[in-house]
TIDRENMAR-169714 format. One record per residue (C-alpha): x, y, z. Coordinates in nm, 4 decimals, m for minus. Last residue first. Example, Ala and Ser with C-alpha at 12.3 -4.5 7.8 and 13.67 -1.06 7.14 Angstrom:
# residues 2
1.3670, m0.1060, 0.7140
1.2300, m0.4500, 0.7800
END
This chain:
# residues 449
0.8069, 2.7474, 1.3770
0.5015, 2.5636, 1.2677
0.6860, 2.4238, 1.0050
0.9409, 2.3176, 1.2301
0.7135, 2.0934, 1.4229
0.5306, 1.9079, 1.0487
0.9091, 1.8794, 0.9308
1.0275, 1.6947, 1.2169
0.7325, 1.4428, 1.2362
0.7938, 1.4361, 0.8617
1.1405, 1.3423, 0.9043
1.0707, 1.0668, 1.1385
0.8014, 0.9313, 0.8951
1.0399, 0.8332, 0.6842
1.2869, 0.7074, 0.9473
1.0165, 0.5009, 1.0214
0.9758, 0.3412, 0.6118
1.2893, 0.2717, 0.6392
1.2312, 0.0315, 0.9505
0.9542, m0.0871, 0.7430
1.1869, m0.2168, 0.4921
1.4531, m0.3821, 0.7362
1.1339, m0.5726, 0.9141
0.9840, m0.6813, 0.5762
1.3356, m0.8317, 0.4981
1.3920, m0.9935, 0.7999
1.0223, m1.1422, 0.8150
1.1005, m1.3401, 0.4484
1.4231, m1.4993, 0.6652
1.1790, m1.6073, 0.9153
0.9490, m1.7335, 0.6801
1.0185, m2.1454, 0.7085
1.2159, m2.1776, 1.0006
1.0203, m1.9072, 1.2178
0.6811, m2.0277, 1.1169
0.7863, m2.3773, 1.2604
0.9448, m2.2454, 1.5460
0.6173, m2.0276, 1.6169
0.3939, m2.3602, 1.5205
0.5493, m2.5809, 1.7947
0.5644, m2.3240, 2.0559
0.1982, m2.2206, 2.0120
0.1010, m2.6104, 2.0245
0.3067, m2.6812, 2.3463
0.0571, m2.7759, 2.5912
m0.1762, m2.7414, 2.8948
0.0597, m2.4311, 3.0203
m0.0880, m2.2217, 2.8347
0.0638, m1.8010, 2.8349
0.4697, m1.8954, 3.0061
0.5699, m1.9339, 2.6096
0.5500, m1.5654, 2.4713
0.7606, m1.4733, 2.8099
1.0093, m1.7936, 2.7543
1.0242, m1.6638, 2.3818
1.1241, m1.3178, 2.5243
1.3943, m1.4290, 2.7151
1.6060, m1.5834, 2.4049
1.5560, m1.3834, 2.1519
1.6310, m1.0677, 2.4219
1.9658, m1.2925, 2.4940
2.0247, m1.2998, 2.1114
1.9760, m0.9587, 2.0119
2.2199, m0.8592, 2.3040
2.4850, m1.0821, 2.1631
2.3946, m1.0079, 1.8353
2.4516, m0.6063, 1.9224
2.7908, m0.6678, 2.0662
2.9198, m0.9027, 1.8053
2.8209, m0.6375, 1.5758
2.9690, m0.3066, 1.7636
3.3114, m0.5329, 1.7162
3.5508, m0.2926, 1.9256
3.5470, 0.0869, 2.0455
3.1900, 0.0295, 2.0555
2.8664, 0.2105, 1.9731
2.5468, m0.0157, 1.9137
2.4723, m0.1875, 2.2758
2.5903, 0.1157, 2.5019
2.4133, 0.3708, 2.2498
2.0595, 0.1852, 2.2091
2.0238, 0.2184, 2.5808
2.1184, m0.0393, 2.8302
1.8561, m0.1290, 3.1106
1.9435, m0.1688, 3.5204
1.6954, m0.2187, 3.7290
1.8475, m0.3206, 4.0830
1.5834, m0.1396, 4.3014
1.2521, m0.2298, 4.1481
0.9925, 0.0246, 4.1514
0.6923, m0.1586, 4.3073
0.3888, m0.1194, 4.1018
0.0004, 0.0181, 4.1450
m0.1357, 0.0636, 3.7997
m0.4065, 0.3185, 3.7292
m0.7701, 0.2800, 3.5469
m0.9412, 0.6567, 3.5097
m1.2039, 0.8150, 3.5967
m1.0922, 0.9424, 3.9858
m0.9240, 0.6121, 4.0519
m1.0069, 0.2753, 3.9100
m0.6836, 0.0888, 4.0662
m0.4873, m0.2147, 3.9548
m0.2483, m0.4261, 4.1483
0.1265, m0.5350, 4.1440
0.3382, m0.5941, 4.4618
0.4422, m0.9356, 4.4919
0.5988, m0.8642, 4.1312
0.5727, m1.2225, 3.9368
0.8056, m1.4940, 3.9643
0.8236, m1.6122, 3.5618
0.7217, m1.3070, 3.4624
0.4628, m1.3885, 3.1557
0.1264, m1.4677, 3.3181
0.1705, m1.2254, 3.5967
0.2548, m0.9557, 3.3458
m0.0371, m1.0439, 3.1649
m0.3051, m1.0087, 3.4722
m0.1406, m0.7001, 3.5616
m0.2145, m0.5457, 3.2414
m0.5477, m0.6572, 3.1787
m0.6499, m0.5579, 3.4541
m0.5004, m0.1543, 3.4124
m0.6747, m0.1368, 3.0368
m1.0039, m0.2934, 3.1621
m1.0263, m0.6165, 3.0676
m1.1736, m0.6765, 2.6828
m0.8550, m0.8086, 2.5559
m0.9500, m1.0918, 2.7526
m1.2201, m1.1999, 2.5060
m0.9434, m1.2564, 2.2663
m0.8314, m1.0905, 1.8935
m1.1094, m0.9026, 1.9192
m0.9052, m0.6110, 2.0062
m0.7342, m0.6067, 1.6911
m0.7168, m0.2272, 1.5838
m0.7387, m0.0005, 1.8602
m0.6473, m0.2884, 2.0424
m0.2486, m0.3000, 1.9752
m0.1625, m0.0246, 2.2031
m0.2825, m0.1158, 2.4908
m0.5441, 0.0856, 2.6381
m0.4765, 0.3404, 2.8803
m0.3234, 0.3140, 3.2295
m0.2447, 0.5903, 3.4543
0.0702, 0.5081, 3.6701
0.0889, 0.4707, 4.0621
0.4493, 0.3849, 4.1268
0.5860, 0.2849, 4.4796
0.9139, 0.3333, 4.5729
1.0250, 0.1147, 4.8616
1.2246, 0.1597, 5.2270
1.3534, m0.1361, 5.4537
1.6748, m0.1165, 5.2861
1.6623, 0.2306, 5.3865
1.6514, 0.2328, 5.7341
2.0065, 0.2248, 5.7926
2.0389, 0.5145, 5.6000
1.8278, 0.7395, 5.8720
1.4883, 0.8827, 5.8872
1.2268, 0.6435, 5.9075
0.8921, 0.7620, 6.1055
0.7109, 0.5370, 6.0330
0.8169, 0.2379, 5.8692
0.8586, 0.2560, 5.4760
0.7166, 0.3578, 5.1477
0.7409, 0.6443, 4.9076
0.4814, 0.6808, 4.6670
0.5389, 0.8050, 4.3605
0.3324, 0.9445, 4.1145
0.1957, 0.8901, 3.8024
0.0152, 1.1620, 3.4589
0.1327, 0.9951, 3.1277
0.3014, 1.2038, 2.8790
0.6077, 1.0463, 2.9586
0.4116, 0.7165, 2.8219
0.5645, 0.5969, 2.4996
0.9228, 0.7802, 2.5479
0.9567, 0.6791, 2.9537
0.9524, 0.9178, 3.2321
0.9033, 1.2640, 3.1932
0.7829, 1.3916, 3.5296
0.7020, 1.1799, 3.8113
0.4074, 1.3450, 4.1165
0.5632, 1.3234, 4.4151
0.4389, 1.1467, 4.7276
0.6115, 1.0556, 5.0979
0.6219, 0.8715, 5.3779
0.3491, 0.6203, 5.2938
0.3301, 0.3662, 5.5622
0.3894, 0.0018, 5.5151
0.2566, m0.3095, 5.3040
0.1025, m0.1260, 5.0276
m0.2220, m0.0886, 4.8547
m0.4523, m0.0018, 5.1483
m0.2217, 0.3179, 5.1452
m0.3636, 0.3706, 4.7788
m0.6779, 0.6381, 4.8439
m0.5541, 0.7971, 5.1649
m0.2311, 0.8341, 5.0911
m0.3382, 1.0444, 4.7052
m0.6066, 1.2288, 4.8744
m0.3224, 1.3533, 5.1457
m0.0711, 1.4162, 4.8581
m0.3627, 1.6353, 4.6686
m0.4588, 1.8519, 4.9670
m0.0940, 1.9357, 5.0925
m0.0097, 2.0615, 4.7075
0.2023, 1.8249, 4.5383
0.6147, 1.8120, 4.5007
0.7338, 1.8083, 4.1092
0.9802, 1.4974, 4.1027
1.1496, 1.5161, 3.7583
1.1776, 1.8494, 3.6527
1.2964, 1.9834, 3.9293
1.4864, 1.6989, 4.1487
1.4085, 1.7840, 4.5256
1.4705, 1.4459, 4.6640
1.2037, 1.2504, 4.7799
1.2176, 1.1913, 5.1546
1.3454, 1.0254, 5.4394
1.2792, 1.2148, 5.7801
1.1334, 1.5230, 5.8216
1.4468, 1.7177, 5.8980
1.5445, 1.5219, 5.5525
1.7373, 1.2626, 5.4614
1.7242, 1.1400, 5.1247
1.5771, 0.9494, 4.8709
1.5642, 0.9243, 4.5007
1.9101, 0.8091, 4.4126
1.9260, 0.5110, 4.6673
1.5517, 0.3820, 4.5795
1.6450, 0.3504, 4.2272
2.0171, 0.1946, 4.3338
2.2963, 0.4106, 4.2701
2.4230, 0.5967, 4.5945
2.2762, 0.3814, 4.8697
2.2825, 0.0361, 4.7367
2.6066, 0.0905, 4.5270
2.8180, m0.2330, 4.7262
2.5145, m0.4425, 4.7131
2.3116, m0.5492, 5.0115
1.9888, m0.4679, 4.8896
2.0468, m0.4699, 4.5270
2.2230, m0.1835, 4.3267
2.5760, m0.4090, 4.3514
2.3785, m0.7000, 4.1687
2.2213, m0.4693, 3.8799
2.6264, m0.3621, 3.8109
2.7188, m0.6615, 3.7902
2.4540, m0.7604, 3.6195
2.5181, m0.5055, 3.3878
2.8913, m0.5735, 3.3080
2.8191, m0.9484, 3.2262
2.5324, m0.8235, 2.9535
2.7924, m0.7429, 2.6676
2.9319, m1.0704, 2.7087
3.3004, m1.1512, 2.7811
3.3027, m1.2235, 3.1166
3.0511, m1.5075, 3.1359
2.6645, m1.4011, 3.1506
2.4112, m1.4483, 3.4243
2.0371, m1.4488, 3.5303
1.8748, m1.5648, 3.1916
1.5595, m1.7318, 3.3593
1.3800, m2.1045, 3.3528
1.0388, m2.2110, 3.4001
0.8827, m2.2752, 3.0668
1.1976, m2.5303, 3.0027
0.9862, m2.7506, 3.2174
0.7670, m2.7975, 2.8819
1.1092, m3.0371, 2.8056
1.1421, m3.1029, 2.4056
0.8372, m2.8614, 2.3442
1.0112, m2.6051, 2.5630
1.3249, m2.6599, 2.4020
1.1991, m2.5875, 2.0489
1.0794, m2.2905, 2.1700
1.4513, m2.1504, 2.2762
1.5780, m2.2547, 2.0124
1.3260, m2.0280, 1.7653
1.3654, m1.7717, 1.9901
1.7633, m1.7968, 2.0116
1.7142, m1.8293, 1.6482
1.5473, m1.5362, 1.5857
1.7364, m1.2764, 1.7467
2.0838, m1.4368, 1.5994
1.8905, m1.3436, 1.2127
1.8056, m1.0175, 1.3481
2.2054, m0.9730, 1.4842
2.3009, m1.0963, 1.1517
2.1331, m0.8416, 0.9590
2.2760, m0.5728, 1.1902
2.5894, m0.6997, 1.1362
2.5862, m0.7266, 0.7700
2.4035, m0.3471, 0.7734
2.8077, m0.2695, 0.9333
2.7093, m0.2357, 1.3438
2.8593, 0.1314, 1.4932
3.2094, 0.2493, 1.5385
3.3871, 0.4394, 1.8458
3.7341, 0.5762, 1.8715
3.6544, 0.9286, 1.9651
3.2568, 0.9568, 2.0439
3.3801, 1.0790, 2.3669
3.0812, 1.2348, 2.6129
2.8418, 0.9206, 2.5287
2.4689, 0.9091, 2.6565
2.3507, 1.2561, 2.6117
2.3239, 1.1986, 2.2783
2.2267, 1.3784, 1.9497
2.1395, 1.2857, 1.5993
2.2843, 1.4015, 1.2425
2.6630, 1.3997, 1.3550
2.7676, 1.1318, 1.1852
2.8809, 0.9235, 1.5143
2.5236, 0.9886, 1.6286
2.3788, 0.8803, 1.3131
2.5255, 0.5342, 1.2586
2.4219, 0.4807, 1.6529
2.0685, 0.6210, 1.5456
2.1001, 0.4066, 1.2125
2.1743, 0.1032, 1.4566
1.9333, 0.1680, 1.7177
1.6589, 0.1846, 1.3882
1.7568, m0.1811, 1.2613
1.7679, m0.3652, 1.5474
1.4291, m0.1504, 1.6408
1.2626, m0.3124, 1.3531
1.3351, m0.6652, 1.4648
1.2158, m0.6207, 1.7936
0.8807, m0.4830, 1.6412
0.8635, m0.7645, 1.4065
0.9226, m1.0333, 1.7235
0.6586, m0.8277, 1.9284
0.4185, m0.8563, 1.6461
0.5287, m1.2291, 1.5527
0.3972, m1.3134, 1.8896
0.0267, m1.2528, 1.7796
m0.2340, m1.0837, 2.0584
m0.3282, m1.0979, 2.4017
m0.2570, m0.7608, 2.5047
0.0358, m0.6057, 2.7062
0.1043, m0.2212, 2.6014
0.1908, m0.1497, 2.9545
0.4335, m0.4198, 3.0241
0.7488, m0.3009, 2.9848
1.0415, m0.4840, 3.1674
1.1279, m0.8110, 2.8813
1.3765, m1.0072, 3.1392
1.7240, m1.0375, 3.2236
1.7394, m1.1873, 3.5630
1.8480, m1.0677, 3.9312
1.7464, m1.2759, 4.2356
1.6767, m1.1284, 4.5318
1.2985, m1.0943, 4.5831
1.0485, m0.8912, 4.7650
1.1506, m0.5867, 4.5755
0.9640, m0.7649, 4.2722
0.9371, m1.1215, 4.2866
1.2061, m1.1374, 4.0443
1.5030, m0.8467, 4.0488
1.5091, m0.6435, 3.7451
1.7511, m0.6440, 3.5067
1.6549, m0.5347, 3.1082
1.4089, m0.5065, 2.8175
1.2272, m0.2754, 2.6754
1.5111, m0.0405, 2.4995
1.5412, m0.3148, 2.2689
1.1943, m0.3050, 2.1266
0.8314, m0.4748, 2.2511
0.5356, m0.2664, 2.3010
0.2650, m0.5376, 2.2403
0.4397, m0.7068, 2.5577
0.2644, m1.0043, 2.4425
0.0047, m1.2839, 2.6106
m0.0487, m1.5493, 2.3258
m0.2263, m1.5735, 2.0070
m0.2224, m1.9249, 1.8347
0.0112, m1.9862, 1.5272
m0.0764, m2.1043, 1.2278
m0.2515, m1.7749, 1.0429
m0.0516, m1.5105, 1.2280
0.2844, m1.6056, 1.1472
0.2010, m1.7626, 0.8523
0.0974, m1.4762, 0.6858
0.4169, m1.3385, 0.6506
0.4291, m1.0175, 0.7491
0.2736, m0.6584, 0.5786
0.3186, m0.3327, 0.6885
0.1081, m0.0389, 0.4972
m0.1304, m0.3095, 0.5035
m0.3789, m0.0524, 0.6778
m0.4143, m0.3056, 1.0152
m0.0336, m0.3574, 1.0553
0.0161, 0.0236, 0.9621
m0.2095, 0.0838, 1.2059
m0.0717, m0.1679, 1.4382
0.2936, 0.0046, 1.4068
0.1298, 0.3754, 1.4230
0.0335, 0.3014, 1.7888
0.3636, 0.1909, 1.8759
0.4466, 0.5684, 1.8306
0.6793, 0.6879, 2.0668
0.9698, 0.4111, 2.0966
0.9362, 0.4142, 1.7017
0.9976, 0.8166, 1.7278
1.2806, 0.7191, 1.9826
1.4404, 0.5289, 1.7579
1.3697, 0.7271, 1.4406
1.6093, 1.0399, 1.6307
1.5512, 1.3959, 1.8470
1.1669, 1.4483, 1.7057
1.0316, 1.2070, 1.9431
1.1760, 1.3302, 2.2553
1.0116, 1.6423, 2.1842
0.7020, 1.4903, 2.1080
0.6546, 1.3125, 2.4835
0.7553, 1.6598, 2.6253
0.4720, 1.8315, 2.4508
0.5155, 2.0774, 2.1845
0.2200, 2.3455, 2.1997
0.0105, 2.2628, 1.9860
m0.0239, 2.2819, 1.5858
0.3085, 2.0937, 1.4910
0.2786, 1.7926, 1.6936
m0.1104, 1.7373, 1.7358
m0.1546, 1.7022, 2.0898
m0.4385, 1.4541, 2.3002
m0.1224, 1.1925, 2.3156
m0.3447, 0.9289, 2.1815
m0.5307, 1.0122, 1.9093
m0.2827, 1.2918, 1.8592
m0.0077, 1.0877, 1.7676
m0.2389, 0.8944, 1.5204
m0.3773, 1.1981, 1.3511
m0.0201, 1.3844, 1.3242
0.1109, 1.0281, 1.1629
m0.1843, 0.9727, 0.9625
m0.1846, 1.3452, 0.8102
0.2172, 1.3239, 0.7652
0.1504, 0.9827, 0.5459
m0.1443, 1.1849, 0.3863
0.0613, 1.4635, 0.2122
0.3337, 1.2365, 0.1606
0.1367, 1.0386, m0.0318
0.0315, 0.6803, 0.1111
0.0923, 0.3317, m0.0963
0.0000, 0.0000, 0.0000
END
């Protein structure tokens, strides 16, 4: 399918507005379309939305296969590389530290192959951002020295698509060999992976860890105040609440957590897809906490706004379950795929709307696009190493849906043998076609000045 220009920029602006309530390039620029404008990653990050569209227009096309033989499962429905990560299972309530998909928000029932084509895109688009950082064309705040660096050849990045798929399609095949297989976790790496570093560093942010203080989530958002522990004052990311507000907000979700509420913030600008979404955080702990040693028996608390997934708008009637509210239907699919789901993890209908309730975890640790794709040495082997433990994780995800047998893991290697090679090639196409609409979201802002 086809679009002018002329009606490619009208679907874009359309879709963005639809559900960012802005039209980039006649309001005001929001944060969310700021970050969008800087490089196609982020864009893609941004506008999962226009993915399914496309999907349901024809404008992207998979092999039918994928969707015809193979059973829909729970998916992330948001999935890319910058969606995946350490947390600690079990929540804070846990200790140990796995690589794991660490989005859920866009979770649906749905077809696998649109998380795996969505992976497989943004392979593609981290590369040309890396390509385009060392060019000059994009900015980062993520590297100071670009001296030295290179970024994946399109051989590597084609390889690191083709690594992504077998791990999955591995990966499936062993749960069909042993369904036990369901159960296990990617929680270490030998010396010489890209992933050993983070870990590391993921294990010394734990409770206990060497960095618990000074880098952990909880660490870098707290400290001690005449009050006792409380948010720091971070302008433009914590933004402290009138007396009225924080006391409706402790009233309303202290049934939700185990201690008492110390303090609330509302977040600022977190995420690409959702940092126009309105959440807060809660700190919890005893009463009355106020020193360092207390800390470890401290949380952070999200309560985020949830809206529909982003797949629904078009294929909602996929399953019946797709017909949860937006904040159900989130928590019930994150249970289903985390192995050891958060402890803490609940939905809220709140003042009109549907909001999560979510332990921050203290150990996340995620790489951006930069770390995996700009290296002094072998960017490729770097970005198929990463391709391949993502590969690898999110086919246990897909797989953890039905238990009662192993007919979705049996048709996605199957599909994946046959067309996977065909899904490459659509995948390196479309991620063209994002770059293209990149410029126009750039062009539609600056020609409103």
């Amino acid at each position: 399918m086809t679009q002018s220009t002329h009606d490619r920029t009208e679907l874009i602006a359309s879709e963005l507005e639809r559900i960012d309530g802005a039209r980039p390039g006649r309001d005001a620029p929001g944060r969310k379309h700021r970050k969008m404008e800087g490089n196609p990653f982020h864009f893609f990050r941004g506008s999962a939305q226009l993915f399914y569209t496309d999907l349901h227009d024809g404008v992207l096309t998979l092999p039918k296969g994928f969707t015809d033989w193979v059973k829909p499962t729970a998916i992330m429905g948001d999935c890319h590389m910058s969606n995946f990560g350490f947390v600690t299972e079990k929540g804070l309530h846990g200790n140990l530290i796995v690589f794991v998909p660490n989005d859920f928000d866009d979770a649906c029932i749905g077809h696998a192959v649109w998380d795996i084509a969505r992976y497989l895109t943004s392979i593609f688009l981290a590369s040309h951002y890396a390509h385009g950082v060392l060019d000059g064309q994009y900015e980062t705040d993520e590297v100071d020295d670009l001296s030295g660096l290179s970024a994946p050849s399109e051989k590597d990045q084609v390889k690191a698509a083709r690594a992504f798929l077998k791990c999955y399609r591995k990966t499936a095949e062993a749960i069909v060999a042993d369904p036990r297989e369901r159960r296990r976790v990617l929680s270490g790496f030998p010396k010489h992976h890209l992933l050993h570093k983070g870990i590391k560093k993921a294990q010394k942010r734990a409770i206990g860890g060497s960095k618990f203080q000074s880098k952990s989530t909880l660490g870098k958002a707290v400290t001690i105040t005449d009050e006792g522990l409380r948010f720091r004052d971070r302008p433009g990311r914590y933004k402290r609440l009138d007396a009225a507000t924080a006391a409706r907000i402790q009233s309303e979700f202290r049934p939700y957590v185990d201690d008492e509420i110390l303090d609330v913030v509302e977040r600022l600008g977190a995420g690409t897809g959702s940092v126009n979404v309105e959440r807060y955080y809660l700190l919890v702990g005893p009463k009355g906490a106020s020193t360092y040693a207390e800390l470890a028996m401290c949380h952070i608390v999200e309560v985020k706004q949830q809206r529909h997934a982003a797949p629904l708008h078009h294929f909602a009637e996929i399953d019946p379950r797709n017909r949860l509210s937006p904040a159900h239907l989130t928590v019930d699919l994150q249970r289903l795929m985390q192995r050891e789901p958060d402890l803490l993890l609940d939905e809220v209908s709140w003042e009109g709307a549907q909001w999560l309730v979510r332990s921050r975890h203290h150990a996340r640790v995620c790489l951006d696009p930069e770390e995996i794709c700009l290296r002094k040495k072998r960017p490729g082997k770097a970005l198929r190493q990463y391709a391949e433990a993502c590969g690898e994780t999110l086919a246990l995800a897909h797989g953890r849906t039905d238990h009662r047998s192993t007919a979705f893991e049996t048709a996605i290697a199957a599909r994946i043998a046959d067309s996977g090679e065909a899904l490459v090639e659509d995948t390196m196409r479309y991620a063209e076609r994002v770059i293209e609409d990149h410029a126009l979201l750039r062009d539609l802002v600056a020609q409103a000045g």
